[in-house]
C-alpha positions in Angstrom: 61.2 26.1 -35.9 57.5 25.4 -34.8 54.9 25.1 -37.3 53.3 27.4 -35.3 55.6 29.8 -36.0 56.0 29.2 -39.0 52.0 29.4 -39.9 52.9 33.3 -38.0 55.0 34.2 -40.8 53.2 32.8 -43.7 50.1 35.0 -42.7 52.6 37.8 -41.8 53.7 38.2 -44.9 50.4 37.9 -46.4 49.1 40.6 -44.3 52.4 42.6 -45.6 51.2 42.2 -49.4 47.0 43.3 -48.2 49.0 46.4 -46.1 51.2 47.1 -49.3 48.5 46.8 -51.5 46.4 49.0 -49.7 48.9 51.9 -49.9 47.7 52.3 -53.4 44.1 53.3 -52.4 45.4 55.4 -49.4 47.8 57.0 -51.6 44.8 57.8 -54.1 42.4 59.1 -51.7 44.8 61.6 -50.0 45.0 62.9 -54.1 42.9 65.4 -54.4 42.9 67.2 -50.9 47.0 66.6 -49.6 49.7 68.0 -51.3 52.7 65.1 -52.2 55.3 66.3 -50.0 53.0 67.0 -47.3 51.4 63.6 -47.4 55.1 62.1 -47.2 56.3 63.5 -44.4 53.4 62.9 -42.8 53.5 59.4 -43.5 57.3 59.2 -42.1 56.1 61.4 -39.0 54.1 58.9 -38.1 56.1 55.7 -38.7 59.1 57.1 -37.2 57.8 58.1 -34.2 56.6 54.1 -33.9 60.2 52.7 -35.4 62.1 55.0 -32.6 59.5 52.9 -29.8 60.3 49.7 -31.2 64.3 50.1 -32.0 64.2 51.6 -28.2 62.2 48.7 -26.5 64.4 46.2 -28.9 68.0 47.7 -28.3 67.4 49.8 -24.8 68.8 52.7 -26.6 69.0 54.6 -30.0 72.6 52.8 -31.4 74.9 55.0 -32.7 76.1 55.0 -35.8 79.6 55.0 -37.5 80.7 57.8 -39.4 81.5 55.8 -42.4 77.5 54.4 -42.2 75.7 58.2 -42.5 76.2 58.5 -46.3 74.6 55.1 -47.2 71.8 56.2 -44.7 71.3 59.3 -46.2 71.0 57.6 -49.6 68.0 55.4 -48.3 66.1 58.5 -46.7 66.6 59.9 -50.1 65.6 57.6 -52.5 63.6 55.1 -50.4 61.7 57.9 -48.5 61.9 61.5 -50.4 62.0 60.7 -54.3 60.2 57.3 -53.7 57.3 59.0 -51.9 57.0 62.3 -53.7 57.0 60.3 -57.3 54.2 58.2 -55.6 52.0 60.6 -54.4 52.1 62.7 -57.6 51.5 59.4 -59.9 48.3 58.3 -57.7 47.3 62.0 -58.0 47.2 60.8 -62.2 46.2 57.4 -62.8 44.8 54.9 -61.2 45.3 53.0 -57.7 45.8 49.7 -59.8 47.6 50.4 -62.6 50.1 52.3 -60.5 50.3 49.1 -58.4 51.4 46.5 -61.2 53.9 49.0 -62.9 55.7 49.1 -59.1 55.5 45.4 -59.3 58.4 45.3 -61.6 60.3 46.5 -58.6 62.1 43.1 -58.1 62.9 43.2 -61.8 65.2 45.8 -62.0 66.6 45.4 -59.0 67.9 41.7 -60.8 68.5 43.9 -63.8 70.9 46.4 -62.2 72.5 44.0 -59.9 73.3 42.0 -63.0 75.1 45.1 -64.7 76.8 46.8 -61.2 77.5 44.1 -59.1 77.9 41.2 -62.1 75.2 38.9 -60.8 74.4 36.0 -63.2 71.2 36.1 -65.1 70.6 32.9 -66.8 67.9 32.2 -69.6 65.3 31.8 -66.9 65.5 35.1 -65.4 66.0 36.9 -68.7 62.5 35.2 -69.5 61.3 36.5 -66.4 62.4 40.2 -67.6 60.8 40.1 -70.7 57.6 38.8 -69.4 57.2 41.6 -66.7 58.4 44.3 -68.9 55.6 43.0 -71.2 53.0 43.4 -68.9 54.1 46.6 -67.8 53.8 48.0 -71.2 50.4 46.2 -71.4 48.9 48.3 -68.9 50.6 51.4 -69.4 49.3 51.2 -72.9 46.0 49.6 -71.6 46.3 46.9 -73.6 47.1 49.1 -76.9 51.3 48.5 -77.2 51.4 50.5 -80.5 49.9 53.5 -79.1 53.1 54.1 -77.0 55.0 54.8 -80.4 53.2 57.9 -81.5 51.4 59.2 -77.7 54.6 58.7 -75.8 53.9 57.6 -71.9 51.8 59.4 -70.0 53.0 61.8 -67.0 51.7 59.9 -64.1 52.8 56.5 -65.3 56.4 58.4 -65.4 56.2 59.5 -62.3 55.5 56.0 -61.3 58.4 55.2 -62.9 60.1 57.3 -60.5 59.1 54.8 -58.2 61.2 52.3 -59.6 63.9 54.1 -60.2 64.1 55.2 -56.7 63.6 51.6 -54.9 66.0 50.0 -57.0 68.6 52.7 -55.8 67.0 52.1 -52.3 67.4 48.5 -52.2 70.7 48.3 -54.1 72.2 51.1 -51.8 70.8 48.7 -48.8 72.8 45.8 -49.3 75.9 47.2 -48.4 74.0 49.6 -45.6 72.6 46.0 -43.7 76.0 44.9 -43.7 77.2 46.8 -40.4 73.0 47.4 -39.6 70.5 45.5 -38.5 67.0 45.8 -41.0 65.8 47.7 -38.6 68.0 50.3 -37.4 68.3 50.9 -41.7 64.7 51.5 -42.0 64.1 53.3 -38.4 67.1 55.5 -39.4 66.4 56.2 -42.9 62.7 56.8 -42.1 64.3 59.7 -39.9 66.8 60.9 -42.3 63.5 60.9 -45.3 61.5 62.8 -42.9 63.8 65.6 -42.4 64.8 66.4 -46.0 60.6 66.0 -46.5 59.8 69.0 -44.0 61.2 72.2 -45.7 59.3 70.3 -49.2 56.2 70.0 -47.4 56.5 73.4 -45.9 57.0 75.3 -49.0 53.8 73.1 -50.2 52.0 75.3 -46.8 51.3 72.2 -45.4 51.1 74.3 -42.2 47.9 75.9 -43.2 46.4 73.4 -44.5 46.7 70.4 -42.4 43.7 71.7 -40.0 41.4 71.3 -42.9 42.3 67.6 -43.4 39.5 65.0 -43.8 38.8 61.9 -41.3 39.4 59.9 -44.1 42.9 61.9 -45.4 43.8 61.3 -41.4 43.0 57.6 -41.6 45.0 57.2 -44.5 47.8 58.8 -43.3 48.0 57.0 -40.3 47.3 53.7 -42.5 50.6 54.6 -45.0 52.8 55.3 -41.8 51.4 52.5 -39.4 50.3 49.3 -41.5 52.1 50.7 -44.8 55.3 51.4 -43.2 56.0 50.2 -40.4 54.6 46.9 -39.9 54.7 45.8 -43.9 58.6 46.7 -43.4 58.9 44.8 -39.8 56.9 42.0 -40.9 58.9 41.4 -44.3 62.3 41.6 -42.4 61.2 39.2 -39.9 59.8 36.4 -42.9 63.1 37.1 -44.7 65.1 36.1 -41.5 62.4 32.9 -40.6 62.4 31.7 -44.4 65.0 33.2 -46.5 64.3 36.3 -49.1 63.7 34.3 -52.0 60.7 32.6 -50.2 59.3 35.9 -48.6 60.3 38.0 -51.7 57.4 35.7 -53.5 54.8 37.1 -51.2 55.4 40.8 -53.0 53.7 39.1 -56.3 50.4 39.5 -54.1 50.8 43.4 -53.8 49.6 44.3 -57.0 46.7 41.9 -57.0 45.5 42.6 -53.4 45.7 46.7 -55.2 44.0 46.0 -58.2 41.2 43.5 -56.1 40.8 46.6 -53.3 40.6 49.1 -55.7 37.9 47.5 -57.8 36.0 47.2 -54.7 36.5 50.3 -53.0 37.5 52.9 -55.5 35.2 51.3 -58.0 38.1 51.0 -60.6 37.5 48.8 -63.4 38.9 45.2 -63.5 39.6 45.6 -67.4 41.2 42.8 -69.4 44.5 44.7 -70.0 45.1 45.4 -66.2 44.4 41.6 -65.3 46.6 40.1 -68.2 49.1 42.8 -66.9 49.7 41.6 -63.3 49.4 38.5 -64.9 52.5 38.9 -67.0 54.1 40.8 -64.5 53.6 38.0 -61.5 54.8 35.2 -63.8 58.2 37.1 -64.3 59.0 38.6 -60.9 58.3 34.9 -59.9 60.4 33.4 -62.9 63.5 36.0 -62.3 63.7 35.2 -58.3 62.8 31.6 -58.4 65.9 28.8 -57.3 67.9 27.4 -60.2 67.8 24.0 -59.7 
């Protein structure tokens, strides 16, 4: 491998974290004027229209798929796509672009936690450090910065629907390990985009997405074509292609930059404060997503 190509990835994947982070403000400015279902399946519209070009121009054709392979795909278009998106959507409709974007940062976290308990991987005294220091921060911002507060307020709606989040990609990338057994990365995501989509459309319809989608901003557009284009499709191309160049420990690192590209973008353009609980948050956060996918030596 070239450096040159390897320099390509490296700024790939950094790209990836800025596109994923920026999801977060598109997701918050799309709040108050489109309707969570709506804005999902017009995300997936739009990024499956582009997956379906490049799976066509990589493969020739559409590949088919086995009969055995349509369940685990129509668990990723639900819980990667439909639950995922809707619980999104609704929690940047509640709290903020940042503090939505650390909480999803424990992502890799549970995924380690669950695929401890289902699947029997080992976590050693490193990675259960990790899990406490993440879970730490989490609480830290949830609780802006006030742990004791969550004993007699309870957590609020939006962070639980950010929660939601969680839930849903660890079911996402749990159910997708045995999926990208028999599929390629792509055909996964370009078929489960698909599948999300569908089961999206009578949801956004009920919403009367119909009538209202002529009254859509220039900047609700732009976002939308932002969540399916750079959001979607490119963030998910881009990691698959650093995870086959350097290996998915090494390009699973670059995720700890989501949440703080988030939190620096929506200081600067959604004028969110920087506050001390949100920065030792990410902070804690970071430290254990790195700690819990980090080499044994």
């Amino acid at each position: 491998m070239s450096s040159q190509s390897t320099l390509t990835i490296y700024l790939k994947l950094l790209l990836m974290a800025l596109f994923w982070g920026g999801t977060f403000i598109s997701g918050r400015l799309l709040a108050g004027e489109v309707q969570a279902f709506s804005a999902a399946f017009l995300r997936f519209a739009i990024a499956s229209i582009v997956l379906l070009l490049i799976t066509l121009r990589s493969h020739k054709k559409l590949p088919s798929i086995q009969r055995e392979q349509w369940f685990p795909l129509l668990l990723l278009g639900l819980s990667g796509v439909f639950t995922y998106n809707f619980f999104f959507f609704r929690g940047l409709q509640l709290i903020e672009a940042g503090r939505a974007a650390v909480i999803i940062a424990n992502n890799p976290i549970f995924i380690a936690l669950f695929a401890a308990i289902l699947f029997g991987e080992k976590l050693n005294l490193i990675k259960i450090i990790g899990i406490i220091l993440s879970v730490c921060g989490a609480i830290v911002v949830i609780t802006k910065g006030h742990p004791i507060t969550i004993l007699h307020s309870g957590i609020g709606k939006g962070e639980l629907y950010i929660f939601g989040c969680v839930i849903s990609w660890v079911t996402y990338s749990l159910v997708g390990r045995s999926a990208m057994r028999s599929l390629s990365p792509l055909i996964a995501v370009t078929y489960s985009a698909l599948i999300g989509a569908f089961l999206l459309l009578p949801a956004a319809f009920m919403e009367g997405m119909f009538g209202q989608i002529k009254n859509y901003s220039l900047t609700a557009w732009l976002s939308l074509f932002y969540l399916g284009l750079c959001g979607t499709v490119l963030g998910f191309v881009w990691y698959y292609q650093g995870i086959q160049r350097i290996g998915s420990t090494r390009a699973g690192q670059f995720i700890n930059f989501v949440p703080i590209c988030a939190i620096l973008l929506s200081a600067w353009l959604l004028d969110e404060p920087l506050t001390a609980s949100l920065l030792s948050g990410v902070f804690l956060v970071s430290s254990g997503v790195y700690l819990t996918n980090r080499h044994s030596k």
